[in-house]
C-alpha positions, -999 to +999 in steps of 0.1 A: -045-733+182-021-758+172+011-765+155+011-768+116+031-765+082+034-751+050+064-773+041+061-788+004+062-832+011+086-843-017+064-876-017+041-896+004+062-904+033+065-872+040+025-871+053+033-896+068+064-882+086+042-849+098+014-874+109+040-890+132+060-861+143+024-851+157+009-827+131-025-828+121-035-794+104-015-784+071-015-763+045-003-777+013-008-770-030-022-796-051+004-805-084+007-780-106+005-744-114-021-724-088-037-708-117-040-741-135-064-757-102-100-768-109-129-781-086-121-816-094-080-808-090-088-795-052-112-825-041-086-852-050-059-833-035-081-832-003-089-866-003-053-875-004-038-853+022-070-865+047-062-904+040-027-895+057-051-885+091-043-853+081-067-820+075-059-795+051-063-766+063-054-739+037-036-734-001-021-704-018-039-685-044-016-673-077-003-649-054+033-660-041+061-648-029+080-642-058+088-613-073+063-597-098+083-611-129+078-647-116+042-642-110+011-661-126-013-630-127+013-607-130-017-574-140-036-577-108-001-559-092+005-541-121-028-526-135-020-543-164-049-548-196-056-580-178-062-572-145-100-575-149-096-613-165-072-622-136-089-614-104-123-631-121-098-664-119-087-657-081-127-652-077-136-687-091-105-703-071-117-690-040-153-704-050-140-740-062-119-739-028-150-735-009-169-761-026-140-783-021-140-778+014-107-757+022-114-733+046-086-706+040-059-690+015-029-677+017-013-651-005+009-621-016+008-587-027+043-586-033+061-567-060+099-568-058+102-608-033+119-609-007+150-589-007+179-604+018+214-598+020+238-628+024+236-654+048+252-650+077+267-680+105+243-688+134+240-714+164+269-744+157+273-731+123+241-729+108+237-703+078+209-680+086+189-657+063+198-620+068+190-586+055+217-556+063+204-521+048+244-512+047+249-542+022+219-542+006+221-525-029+207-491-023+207-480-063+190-512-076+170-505-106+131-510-105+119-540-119+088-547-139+068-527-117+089-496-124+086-466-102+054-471-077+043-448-054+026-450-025-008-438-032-009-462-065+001-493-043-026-488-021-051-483-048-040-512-069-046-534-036-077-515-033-093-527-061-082-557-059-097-564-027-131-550-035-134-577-061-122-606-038-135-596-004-168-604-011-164-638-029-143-651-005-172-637+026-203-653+003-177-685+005-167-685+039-130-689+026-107-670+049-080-647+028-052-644+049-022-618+029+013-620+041+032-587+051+057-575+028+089-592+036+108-573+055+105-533+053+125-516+030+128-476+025+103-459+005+109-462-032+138-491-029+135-509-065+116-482-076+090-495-052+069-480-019+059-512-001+028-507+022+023-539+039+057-534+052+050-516+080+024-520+113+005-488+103+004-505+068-012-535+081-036-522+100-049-498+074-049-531+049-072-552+073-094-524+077-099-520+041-133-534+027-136-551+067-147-585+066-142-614+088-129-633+059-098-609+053-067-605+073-034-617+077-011-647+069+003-632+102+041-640+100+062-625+132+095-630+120+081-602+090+066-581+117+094-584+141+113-567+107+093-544+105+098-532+144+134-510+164+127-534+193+105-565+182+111-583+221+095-547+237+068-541+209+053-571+191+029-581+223+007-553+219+009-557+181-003-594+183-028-585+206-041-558+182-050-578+152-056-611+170-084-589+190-106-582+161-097-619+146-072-607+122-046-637+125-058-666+097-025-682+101+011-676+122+042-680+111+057-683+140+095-677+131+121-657+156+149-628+144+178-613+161+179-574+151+151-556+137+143-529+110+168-531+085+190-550+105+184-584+113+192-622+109+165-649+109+167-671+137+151-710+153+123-697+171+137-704+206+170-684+203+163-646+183+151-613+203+114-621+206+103-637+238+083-665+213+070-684+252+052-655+257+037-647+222+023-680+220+008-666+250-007-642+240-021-663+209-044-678+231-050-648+252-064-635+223-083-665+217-061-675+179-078-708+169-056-717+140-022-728+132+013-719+144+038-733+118+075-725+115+088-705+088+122-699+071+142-725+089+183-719+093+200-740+070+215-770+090+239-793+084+233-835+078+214-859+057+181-844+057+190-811+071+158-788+059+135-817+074+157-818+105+147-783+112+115-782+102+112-811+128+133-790+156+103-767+150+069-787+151+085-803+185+090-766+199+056-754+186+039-785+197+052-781+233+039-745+239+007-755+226+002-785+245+016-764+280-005-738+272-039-765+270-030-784+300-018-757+319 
C-alpha cells in the first residue's frame, strides 16, 4: 500500500508539489464535466498526470458526492425515464477508462450529500467538520428524491449494479462506492440511507459479487457509522479487506461516533489510526491510503498545508510498516 490523494491540483505545480512531498499514486479528474469524458479526453489526461512521475491511479464516475439535485445522471438514483440511457453512459466510461489505462473508479450512491452540522474549534484553533443529531434539523423536508424507503433504495442500487458490475469485471476496472456520509436515522430528508451502516455495507459488496466491486473504503465514514469506532473498526477493516473489498482508503480520523462526532487530523481523533494501517497490511491492502476531509487551518496556503501534514503522516506508517 502506499500514501495517495484525491486533492484537485489548481495548476501544474501542484504535481509537482505531490511528486516532491513524496507521492506517487493519485487519483485525479480530467477538465470538465465526468459525463462529458471521452477515450481521447482520458489518454491525454493520463499522459499529463504520468509526465509529472506520477501514476494515476483512479477517477470518479458521474456519481459524486453531491446531493441528488447537483447530480449529472440524476435518474440512475431516482428511477427516473432516463435511467436506462444513463447507466449505458457510466458503462461506456468504465469501458473508455479501461482502454485508457485507469485501473479503478470511484463513486456515490448518495441521495441527500453530506449532511454536517456547524463547524466546531479543534487543535490550536482549527475549524473542524462536525455533525450533532441534537442540532441537526430533524424536520427537514425531502428533497428531490422525496420520500424513499428502504426496500426501494436497495432495489434502485440493485439494478444499477447489475448493469455496471459486469462491464466494469469484462474491463478489469475496479468500482470502488463510498459509504453514505455519515449515518443518519431512517427516513431523515425523507430518505432511508443504506450504505450508512456496516450491515449495509456488507450486504452492498455482496450484491452481484465480483472482484471488481467494493468500496471507496473511507474510515472517518465508517468510524460514523460505529458507538465506539477505537473498540470496533479493527474487526470491521479486517472483514472487507479479507475478501479484497477495500479499492481505496480514506484514511481520515473522528472524535465521537454515531451521530455525534467531529472530524479530526488523522493522528489526534478516537481511532487508533497506527494500528489500522496495521491491519491494512495485515490484510494484505495493496492500494492507496489518502487523507480526507482535512480541518481547516489557518495561513497562506492552509488547505495545502494540511493536506501536506497528511501525506507526511501516511507516508511514515507506510514506510515503518515496509522496513519494519
Amino acid at each position: 500500500m502506499y500514501a495517495g490523494t484525491q486533492v484537485e491540483a489548481r495548476d501544474d505545480d501542484d504535481y509537482r508539489v505531490f511528486r516532491q512531498l513524496g507521492l506517487k499514486h493519485i487519483c485525479a479528474d480530467p477538465p470538465g464535466r465526468p459525463d462529458s469524458w471521452t477515450l481521447p479526453d482520458l489518454e491525454r489526461h493520463r499522459d499529463k498526470i504520468e509526465s509529472f512521475g506520477l501514476i494515476l491511479d483512479m477517477i470518479q464516475l458521474p456519481l459524486p458526492s453531491q446531493p441528488i439535485e447537483k447530480a449529472s445522471y440524476p435518474d440512475i438514483l431516482l428511477a427516473g425515464p432516463d435511467r436506462d440511457r444513463q447507466i449505458d453512459a457510466v458503462c461506456k466510461l468504465i469501458e473508455d477508462i479501461a482502454a485508457a489505462g485507469i485501473p479503478s473508479a470511484k463513486y456515490n450512491l448518495n441521495l441527500i450529500g453530506i449532511p454536517r452540522t456547524p463547524e466546531e474549534a479543534g487543535r490550536g484553533g482549527s475549524m473542524n467538520a462536525s455533525f450533532r443529531w441534537d442540532k441537526a434539523d430533524h424536520q427537514a423536508t425531502p428533497g428531490l428524491a422525496g420520500v424513499l424507503s428502504e426496500d426501494e433504495n436497495w432495489e434502485r442500487i440493485d439494478y444499477f449494479l447489475e448493469r455496471v458490475v459486469p462491464v466494469a469485471e469484462s474491463n478489469r476496472v475496479r468500482l470502488a462506492c463510498h459509504p453514505h456520509d455519515p449515518y443518519t436515522p431512517p427516513g431523515y430528508r425523507g430518505v432511508t440511507r443504506v450504505l450508512g451502516t456496516v450491515e449495509g455495507l456488507k450486504k452492498f459488496v455482496l450484491m452481484r459479487e465480483s472482484p471488481y466491486h467494493g468500496l471507496n473504503f473511507c474510515q472517518g465514514s465508517i468510524g460514523e457509522m460505529l458507538d465506539n469506532p477505537r473498540a470496533e473498526i479493527d474487526d470491521i477493516i479486517r472483514w472487507f479487506g479479507t475478501r479484497g473489498k477495500i479499492f481505496n482508503v480514506h484514511f481520515r480520523n473522528i472524535r465521537g461516533g454515531k451521530l455525534s462526532f467531529m472530524e479530526t487530523f488523522p493522528d489526534e481523533g478516537d481511532m487508533d489510526m497506527i494500528r489500522s494501517a496495521r491491519i491494512y497490511k495485515e490484510v494484505g491492502y495493496p492500494y492507496m491510503l489518502m487523507p480526507d476531509h482535512v480541518p481547516t487551518i489557518s495561513g497562506r496556503d492552509p488547505t495545502g498545508v494540511a493536506f501536506a501534514f497528511c501525506y507526511g503522516y501516511i507516508a511514515a506508517l507506510v514506510q515503518t510498516l515496509e522496513h519494519g
